[in-house]
C-alpha positions as CSV (number, residue, x, y, z in Angstrom):
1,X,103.8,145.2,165.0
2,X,107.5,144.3,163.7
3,X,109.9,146.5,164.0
4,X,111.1,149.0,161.4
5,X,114.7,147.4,161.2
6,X,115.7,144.0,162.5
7,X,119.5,142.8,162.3
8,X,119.7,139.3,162.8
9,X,123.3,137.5,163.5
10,X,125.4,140.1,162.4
11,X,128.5,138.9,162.3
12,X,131.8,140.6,161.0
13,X,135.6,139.1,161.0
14,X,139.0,141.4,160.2
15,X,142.7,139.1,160.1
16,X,142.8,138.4,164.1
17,X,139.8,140.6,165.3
18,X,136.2,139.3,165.8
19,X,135.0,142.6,165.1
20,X,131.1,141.7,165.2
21,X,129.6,138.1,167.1
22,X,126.6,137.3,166.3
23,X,124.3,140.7,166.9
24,X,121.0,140.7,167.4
25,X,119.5,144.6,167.1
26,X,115.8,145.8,166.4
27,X,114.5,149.5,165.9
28,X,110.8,150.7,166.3
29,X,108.9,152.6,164.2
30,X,109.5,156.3,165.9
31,X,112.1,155.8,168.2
32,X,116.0,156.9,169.1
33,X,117.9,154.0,169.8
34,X,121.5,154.6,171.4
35,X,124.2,152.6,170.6
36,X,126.4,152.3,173.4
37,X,130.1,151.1,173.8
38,X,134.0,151.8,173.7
39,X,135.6,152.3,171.3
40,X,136.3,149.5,169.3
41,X,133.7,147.6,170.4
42,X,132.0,147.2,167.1
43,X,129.2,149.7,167.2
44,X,130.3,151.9,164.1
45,X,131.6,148.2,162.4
46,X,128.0,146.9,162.4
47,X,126.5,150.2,161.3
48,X,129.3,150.2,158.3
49,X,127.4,147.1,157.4
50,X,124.2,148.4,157.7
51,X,124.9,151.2,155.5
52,X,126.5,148.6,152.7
53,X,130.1,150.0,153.3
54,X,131.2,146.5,154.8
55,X,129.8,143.0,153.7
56,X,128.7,141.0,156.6
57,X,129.9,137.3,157.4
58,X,127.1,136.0,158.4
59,X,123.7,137.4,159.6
60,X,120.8,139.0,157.4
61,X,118.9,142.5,157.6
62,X,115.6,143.2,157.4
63,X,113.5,146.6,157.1
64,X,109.5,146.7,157.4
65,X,110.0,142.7,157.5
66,X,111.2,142.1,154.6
67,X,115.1,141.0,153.9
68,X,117.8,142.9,152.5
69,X,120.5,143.0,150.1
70,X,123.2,146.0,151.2
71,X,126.5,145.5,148.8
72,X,126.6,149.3,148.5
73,X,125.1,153.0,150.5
74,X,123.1,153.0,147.2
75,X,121.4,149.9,148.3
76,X,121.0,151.0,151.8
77,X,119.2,154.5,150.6
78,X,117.0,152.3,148.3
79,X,116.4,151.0,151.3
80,X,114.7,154.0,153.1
81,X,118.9,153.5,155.6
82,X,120.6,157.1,155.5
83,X,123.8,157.5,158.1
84,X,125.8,160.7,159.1
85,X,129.3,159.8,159.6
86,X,131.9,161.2,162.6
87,X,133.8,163.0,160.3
88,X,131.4,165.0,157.5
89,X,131.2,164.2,153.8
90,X,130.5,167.7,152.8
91,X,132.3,169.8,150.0
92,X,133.2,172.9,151.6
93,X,133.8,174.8,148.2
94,X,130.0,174.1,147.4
95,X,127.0,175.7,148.5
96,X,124.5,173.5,150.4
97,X,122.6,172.9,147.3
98,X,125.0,171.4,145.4
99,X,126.5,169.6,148.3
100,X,122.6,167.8,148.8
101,X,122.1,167.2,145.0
102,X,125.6,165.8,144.4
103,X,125.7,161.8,143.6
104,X,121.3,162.6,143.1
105,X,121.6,165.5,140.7
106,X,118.4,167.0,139.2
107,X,118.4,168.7,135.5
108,X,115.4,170.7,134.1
109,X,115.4,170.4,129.8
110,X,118.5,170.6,128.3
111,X,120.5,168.4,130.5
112,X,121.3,171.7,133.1
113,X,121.2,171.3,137.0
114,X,118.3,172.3,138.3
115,X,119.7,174.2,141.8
116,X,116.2,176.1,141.9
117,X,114.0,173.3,142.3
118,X,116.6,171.2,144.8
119,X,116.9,174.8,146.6
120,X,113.3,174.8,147.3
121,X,112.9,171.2,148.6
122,X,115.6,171.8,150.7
123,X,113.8,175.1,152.2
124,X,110.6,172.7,152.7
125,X,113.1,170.1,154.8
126,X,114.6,172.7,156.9
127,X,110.8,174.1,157.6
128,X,109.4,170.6,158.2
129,X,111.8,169.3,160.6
130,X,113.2,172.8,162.2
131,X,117.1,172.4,160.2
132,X,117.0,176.5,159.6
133,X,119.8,175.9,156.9
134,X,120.2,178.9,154.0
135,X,120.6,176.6,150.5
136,X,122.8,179.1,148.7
137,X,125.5,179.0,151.8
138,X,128.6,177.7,151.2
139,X,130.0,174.8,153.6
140,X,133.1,176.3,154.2
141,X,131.0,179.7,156.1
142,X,128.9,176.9,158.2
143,X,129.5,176.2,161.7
144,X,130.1,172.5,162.8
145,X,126.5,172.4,164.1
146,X,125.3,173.6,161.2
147,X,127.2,171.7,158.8
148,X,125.8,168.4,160.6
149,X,122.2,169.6,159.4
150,X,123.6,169.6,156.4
151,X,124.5,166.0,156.2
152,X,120.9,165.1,157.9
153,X,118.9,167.4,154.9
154,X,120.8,165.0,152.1
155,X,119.4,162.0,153.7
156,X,116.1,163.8,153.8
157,X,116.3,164.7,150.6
158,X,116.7,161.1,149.5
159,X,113.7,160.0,151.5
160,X,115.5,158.1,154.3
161,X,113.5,156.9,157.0
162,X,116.0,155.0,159.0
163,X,118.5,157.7,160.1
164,X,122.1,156.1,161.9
165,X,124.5,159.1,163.3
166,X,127.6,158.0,164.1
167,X,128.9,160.1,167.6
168,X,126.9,162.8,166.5
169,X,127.8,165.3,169.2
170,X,131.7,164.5,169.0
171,X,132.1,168.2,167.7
172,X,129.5,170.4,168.8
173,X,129.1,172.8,171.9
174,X,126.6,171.8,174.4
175,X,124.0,174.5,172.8
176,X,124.5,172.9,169.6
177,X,124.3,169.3,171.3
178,X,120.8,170.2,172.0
179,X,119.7,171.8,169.0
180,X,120.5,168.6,167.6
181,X,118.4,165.9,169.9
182,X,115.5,168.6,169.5
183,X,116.2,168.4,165.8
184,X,116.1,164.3,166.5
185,X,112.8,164.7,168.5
186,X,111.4,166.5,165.6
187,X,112.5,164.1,163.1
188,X,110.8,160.9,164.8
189,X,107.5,162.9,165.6
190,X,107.3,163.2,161.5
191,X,107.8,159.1,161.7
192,X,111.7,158.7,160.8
193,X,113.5,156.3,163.5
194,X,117.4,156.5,164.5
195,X,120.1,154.8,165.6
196,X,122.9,156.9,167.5
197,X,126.4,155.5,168.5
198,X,128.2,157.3,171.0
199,X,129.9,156.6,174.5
200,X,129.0,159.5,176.2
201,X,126.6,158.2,179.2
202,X,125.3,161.3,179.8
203,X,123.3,162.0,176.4
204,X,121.9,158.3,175.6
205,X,120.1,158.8,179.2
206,X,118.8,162.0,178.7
207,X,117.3,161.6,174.8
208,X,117.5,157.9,174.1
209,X,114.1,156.0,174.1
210,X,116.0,152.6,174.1
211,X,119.7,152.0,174.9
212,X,121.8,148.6,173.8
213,X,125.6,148.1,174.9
214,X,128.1,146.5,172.7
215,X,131.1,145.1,174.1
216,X,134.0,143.5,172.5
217,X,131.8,142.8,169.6
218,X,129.1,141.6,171.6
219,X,125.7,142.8,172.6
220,X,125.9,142.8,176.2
221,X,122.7,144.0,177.2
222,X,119.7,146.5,176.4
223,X,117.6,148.8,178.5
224,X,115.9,151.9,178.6
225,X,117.4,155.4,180.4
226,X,114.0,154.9,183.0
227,X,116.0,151.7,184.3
228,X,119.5,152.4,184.1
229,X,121.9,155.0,185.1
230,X,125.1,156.2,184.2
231,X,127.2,153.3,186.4
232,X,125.6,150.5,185.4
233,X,125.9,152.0,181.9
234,X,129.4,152.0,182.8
235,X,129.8,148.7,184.1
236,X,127.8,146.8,181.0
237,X,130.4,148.8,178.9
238,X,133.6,148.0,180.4
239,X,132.8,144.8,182.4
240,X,133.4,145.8,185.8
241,X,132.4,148.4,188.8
242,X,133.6,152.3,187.3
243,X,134.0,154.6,189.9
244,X,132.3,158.1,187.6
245,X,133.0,160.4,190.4
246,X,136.4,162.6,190.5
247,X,137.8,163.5,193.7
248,X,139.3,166.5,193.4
249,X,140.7,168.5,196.7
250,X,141.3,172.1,196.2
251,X,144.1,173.3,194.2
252,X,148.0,174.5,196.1
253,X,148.8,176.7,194.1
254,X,152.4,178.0,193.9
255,X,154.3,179.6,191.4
256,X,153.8,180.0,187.6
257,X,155.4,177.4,185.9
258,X,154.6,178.3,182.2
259,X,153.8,181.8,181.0
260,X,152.7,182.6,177.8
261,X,152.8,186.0,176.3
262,X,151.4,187.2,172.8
263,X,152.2,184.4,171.3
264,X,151.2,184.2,167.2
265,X,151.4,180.2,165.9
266,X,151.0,179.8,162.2
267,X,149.2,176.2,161.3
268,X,150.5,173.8,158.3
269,X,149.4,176.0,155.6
270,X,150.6,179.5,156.8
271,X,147.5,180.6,158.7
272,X,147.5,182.7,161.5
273,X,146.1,179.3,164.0
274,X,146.7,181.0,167.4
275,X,146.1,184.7,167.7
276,X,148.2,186.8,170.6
277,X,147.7,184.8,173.5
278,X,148.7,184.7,176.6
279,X,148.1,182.9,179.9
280,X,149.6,181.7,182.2
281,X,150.0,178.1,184.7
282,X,150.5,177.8,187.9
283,X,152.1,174.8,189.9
284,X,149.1,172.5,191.5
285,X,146.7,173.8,189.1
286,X,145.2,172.4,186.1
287,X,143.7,175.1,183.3
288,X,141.6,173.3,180.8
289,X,141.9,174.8,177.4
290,X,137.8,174.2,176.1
291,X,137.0,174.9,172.5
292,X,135.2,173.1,169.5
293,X,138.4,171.4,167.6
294,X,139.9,172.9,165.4
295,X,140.0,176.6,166.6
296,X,143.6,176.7,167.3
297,X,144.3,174.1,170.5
298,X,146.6,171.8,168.3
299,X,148.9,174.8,166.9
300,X,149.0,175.7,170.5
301,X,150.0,172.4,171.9
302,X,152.6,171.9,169.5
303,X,154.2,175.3,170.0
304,X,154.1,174.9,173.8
305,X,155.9,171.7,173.2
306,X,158.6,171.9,170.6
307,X,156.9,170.4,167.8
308,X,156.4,174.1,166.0
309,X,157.6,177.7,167.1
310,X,155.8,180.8,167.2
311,X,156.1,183.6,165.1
312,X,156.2,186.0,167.5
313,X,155.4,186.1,171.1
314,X,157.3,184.5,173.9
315,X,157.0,181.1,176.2
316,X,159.1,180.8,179.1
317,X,158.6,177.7,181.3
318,X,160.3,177.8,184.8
319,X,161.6,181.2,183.9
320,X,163.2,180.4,181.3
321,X,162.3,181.1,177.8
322,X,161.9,178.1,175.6
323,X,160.0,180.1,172.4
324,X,162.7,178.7,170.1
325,X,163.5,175.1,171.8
326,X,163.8,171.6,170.5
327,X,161.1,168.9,172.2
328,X,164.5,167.4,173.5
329,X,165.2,170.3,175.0
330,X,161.8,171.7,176.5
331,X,161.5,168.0,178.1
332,X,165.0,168.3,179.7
333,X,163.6,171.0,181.5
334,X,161.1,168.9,183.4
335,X,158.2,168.8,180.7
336,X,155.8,165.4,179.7
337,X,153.5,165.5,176.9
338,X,150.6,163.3,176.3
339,X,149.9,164.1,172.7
340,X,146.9,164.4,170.8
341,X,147.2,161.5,168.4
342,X,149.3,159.0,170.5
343,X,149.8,156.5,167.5
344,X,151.1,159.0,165.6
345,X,153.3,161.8,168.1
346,X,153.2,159.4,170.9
347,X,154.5,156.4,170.2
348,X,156.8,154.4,167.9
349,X,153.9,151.6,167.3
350,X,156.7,149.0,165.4
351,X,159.0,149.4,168.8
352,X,158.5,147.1,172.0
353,X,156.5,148.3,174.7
354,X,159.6,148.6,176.1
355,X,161.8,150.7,174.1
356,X,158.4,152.7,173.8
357,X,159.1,153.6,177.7
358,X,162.3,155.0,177.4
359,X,162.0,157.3,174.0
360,X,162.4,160.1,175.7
361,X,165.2,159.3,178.1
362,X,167.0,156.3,176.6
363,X,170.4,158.3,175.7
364,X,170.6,159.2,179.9
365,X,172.0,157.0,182.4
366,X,171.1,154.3,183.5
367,X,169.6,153.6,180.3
368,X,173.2,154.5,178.2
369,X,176.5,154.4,178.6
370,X,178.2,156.6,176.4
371,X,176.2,154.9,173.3
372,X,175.4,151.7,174.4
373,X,172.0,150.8,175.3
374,X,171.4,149.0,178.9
375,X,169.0,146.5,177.9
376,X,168.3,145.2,181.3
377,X,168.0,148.2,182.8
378,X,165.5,149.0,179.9
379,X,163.7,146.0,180.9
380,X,163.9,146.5,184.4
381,X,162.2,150.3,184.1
382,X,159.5,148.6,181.7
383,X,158.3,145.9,184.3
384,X,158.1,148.6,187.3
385,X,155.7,151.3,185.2
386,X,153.7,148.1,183.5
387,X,153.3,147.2,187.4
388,X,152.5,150.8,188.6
389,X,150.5,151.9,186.1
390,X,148.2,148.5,185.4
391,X,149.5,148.4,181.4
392,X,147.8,145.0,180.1
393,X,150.6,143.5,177.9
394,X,151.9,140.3,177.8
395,X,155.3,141.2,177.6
396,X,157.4,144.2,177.5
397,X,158.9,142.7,174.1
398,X,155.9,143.0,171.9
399,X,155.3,145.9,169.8
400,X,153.8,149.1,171.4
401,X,151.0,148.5,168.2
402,X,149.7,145.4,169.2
403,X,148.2,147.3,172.7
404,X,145.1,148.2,172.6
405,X,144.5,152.1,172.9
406,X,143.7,152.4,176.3
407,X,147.0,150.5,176.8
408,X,148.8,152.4,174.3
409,X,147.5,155.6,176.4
410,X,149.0,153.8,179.3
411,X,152.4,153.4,178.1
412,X,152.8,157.1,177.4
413,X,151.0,158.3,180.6
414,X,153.6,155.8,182.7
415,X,156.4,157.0,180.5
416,X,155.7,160.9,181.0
417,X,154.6,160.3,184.3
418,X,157.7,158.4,185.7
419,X,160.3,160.8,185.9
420,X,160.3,164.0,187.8
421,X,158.0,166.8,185.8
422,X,157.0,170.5,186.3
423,X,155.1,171.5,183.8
424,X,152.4,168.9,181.8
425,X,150.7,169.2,178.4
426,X,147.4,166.8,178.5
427,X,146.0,166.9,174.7
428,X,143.0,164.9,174.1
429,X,144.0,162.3,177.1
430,X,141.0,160.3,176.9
431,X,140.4,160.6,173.1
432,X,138.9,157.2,171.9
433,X,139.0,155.2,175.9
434,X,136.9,153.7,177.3
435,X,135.0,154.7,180.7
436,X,137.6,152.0,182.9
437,X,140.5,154.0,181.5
438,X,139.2,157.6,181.3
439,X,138.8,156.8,185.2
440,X,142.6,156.1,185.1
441,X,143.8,158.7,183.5
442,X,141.6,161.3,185.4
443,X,142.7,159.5,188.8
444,X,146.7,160.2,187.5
445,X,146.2,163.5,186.1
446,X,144.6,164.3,189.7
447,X,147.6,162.9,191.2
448,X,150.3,164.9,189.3
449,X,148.0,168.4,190.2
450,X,148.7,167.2,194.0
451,X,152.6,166.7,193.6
452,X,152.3,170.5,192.6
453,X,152.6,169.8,189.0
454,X,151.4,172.6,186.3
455,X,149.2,170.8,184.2
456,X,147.5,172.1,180.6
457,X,144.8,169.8,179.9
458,X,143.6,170.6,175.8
459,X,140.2,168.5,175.2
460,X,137.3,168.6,173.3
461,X,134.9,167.0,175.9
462,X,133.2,169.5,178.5
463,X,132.4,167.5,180.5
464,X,136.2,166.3,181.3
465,X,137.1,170.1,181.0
466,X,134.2,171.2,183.6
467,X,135.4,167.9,186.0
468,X,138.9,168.3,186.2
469,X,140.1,172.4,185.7
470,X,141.0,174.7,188.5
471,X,140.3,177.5,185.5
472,X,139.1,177.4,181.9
473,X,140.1,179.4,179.0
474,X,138.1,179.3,176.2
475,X,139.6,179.4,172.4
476,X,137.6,180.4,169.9
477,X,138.7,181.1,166.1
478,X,142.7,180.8,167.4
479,X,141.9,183.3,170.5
480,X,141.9,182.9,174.3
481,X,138.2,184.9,174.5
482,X,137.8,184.1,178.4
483,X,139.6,182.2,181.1
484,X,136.8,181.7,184.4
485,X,137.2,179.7,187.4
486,X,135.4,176.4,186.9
487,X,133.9,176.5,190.0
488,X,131.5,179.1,189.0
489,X,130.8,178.5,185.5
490,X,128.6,176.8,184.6
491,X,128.6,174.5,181.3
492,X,125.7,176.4,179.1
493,X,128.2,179.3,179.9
494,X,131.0,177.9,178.6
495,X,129.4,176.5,175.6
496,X,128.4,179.7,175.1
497,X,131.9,180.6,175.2
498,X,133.2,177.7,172.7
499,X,130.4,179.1,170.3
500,X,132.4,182.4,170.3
501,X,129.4,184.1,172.3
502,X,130.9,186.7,175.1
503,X,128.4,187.7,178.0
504,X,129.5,190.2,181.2
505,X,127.9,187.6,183.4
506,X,130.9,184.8,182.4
């Protein structure tokens, strides 16, 4: 029996990057195929093209046997090819219905939208494939779990059979992360089959029927989660042997480094983000801040590190109360921040690798005198942290930009990491690396908790929270709703947590 979809040769070219080489890819009738990779491998470029948001170079597509034409998503739904994207395409002002109907709008006589008829067929999707999703809601009230039924339902609605979801648990709680396969499960029993991209080892072995790896455009290799397991995974991703497993000794702890106390942050519209809280770190500890993003961690992060103040509330790091400070000033004090969005806070991406080392101490000796920049000493500092901290660059003269991200991570990690520190705010440090660098950045972070280093460690992935944290607080809607130990926790507890659900027994 041929499969349902066949790509054959795929091949996809951007100015200087080979983005796509040549894929071969099938998907059978019934089944959840994982695509597996790093970012920027090429897994979400080949499904662009799939989907008829990218034209390929070469290569042809065929579903049910029979070739293809996708110049546009309309041509892909004619196609029976729906796909969910990272980030939502929902309008949060609308109500489900009109959010499902919209582009595919339905009129009774008269030329009015018919919202009554569209209502029902959505009740009869949610029934059929277990979405529980109220039509008349409006987006804006959903949670994130729910709002992803919500893109699945509109590609139900237009008959799709060939589902794609593109890192579909990127945002939800592990509760919701299940709900979702199940949801999956249920969807191929009724005969739909689905691709799913992701990097995260752990689900595409525990729901995936059939697992292929992409790497640096390439298809490296398919298998099934019976044969493989999470290190050779690992290695067909990166290329190499990944050591998964985090040593991490028992905390030192001394004394509190940062201490935050009813502190109210606003976000960029004037919202209340961060809501009276207050915690405190101590040195040789790490407290992982877990939470579904968006509930508050980035108005917190910037607040604890210059970048915003609060309203009210107060911060005082070594004793000292920096509520009001300049990022200049709060680093002076023996503070390193590993932002969030590294091309954007981080780094300075037209700027050599170089001068990218030294942004935050290029006005001290022995990088200045008075107001002239030491160029070799400039240089000299970049060679010894591209050394020490394995940055892959050709030179220290190219620009910062031109790194790819994991090395872009590395050039801020070695930058905050080379000079004396107290007091570390770790936002989303593996954000968009792949497995060979997470295990860098997770052996370093380790490494700074041992020299008695307070460390803050902001990220949407449990499973990095539940790994590296002494103790976890929990945000929820801009409020600290828990802090437990992480050694006795477990990780349905804490999602429980992140989904704002409060038991005696955490």
């Amino acid at each position: 029996m041929a499969p349902i979809l066949e790509l054959r040769g795929i091949t996809k070219r951007f100015p200087g990057v080979l983005a796509n080489d040549h894929i071969d890819l099938t998907l059978e009738q019934g089944e959840i195929h994982a695509l597996l990779g790093e970012n920027g491998a090429g897994k979400t470029t080949l499904m662009n093209i799939l989907y008829g948001l990218y034209d390929p170079d070469e290569g042809e597509i065929f579903v049910r046997d029979k070739q293809i034409n996708v110049k546009s998503p309309s041509d892909a739904i004619s196609a029976g090819v729906g796909m969910v994207h990272q980030h939502f395409m929902l309008v949060p002002v609308f109500t489900v219905t009109d959010n499902v109907m919209l582009g595919d709008e339905s009129t009774s006589i008269g030329g009015f939208l018919n919202r009554k008829s569209v209502a029902n067929r959505i009740r009869e999707i949610s029934e059929q494939y277990h979405l529980a999703v109220d039509p008349n809601a409006y987006v804006r009230d959903l949670p994130v779990g729910i709002q992803q039924r919500v893109e699945i339902i509109k590609l139900l609605y237009r008959e799709a059979d060939i589902l794609i979801l593109d890192e579909p648990t990127a945002v939800l709680t592990p509760q919701e992360v299940d709900e979702l396969f199940a949801i999956m499960r249920s969807l191929v029993d009724h005969g739909k089959s689905i691709i799913f991209i992701t990097h995260k080892l752990r689900e595409v072995l525990e729901f995936a029927d059939r697992i292929t790896v992409i790497r640096g455009g390439k298809v490296v290799g398919s298998t099934t989660p019976q044969e493989a397991d999470q290190n050779t995974l690992a290695a067909m991703m990166v290329g190499r042997d990944v050591d998964l497993h985090i040593d991490k000794p028992p905390a030192k702890l001394e004394d509190v480094v940062i201490k935050v106390e009813n502190m109210v942050v606003l976000d960029e519209i004037d919202h209340v983000a961060v809501k009276n809280i207050s915690f405190e770190v101590r040195a040789g500890e790490i407290l992982g801040v877990a939470g579904v993003q968006g509930n508050g961690q980035t108005e917190l992060v910037k607040a604890l590190t210059g970048l915003s103040h609060p309203v009210s509330g107060t911060v005082t790091l070594l004793g000292q109360d920096i509520s009001g400070d300049s990022p200049r000033e709060i680093t002076e004090l023996g503070s390193a921040h590993i932002p969030e969005d590294r091309q954007q806070d981080g780094l300075v991406l037209t700027a050599t690798v170089a001068n990218n080392l030294v942004l935050n101490t290029y006005y001290r000796e022995p990088f200045a005198k008075r107001v002239i920049i030491q160029g070799e000493k400039v240089l000299e500092n970049a060679a010894d942290i591209i050394n020490n901290f394995d940055i892959r660059t050709p030179s220290s003269l190219i620009p910062v930009g031109s790194l790819s991200g994991g090395n872009q991570q590395k050039v801020i990690v070695g930058r905050e990491f080379s000079r004396p520190i107290k007091f570390l705010v770790a936002s989303q440090p593996t954000r968009g690396l792949d497995v060979g660098s997470i295990e860098y950045i997770h052996t370093r972070l380790i490494e700074k908790r041992a020299d008695g280093c307070a460390i803050l460690l902001v990220s949407t992935e449990l499973d990095e929270i539940m790994e590296l944290s002494d103790r976890i607080a929990v945000m929820y809607r801009g409020e600290i709703i828990d802090v437990v130990d992480a050694k006795d926790v477990t990780k349905e507890q804490v999602g429980l947590l992140m989904a704002g659900v409060v038991s005696e027994k955490t």
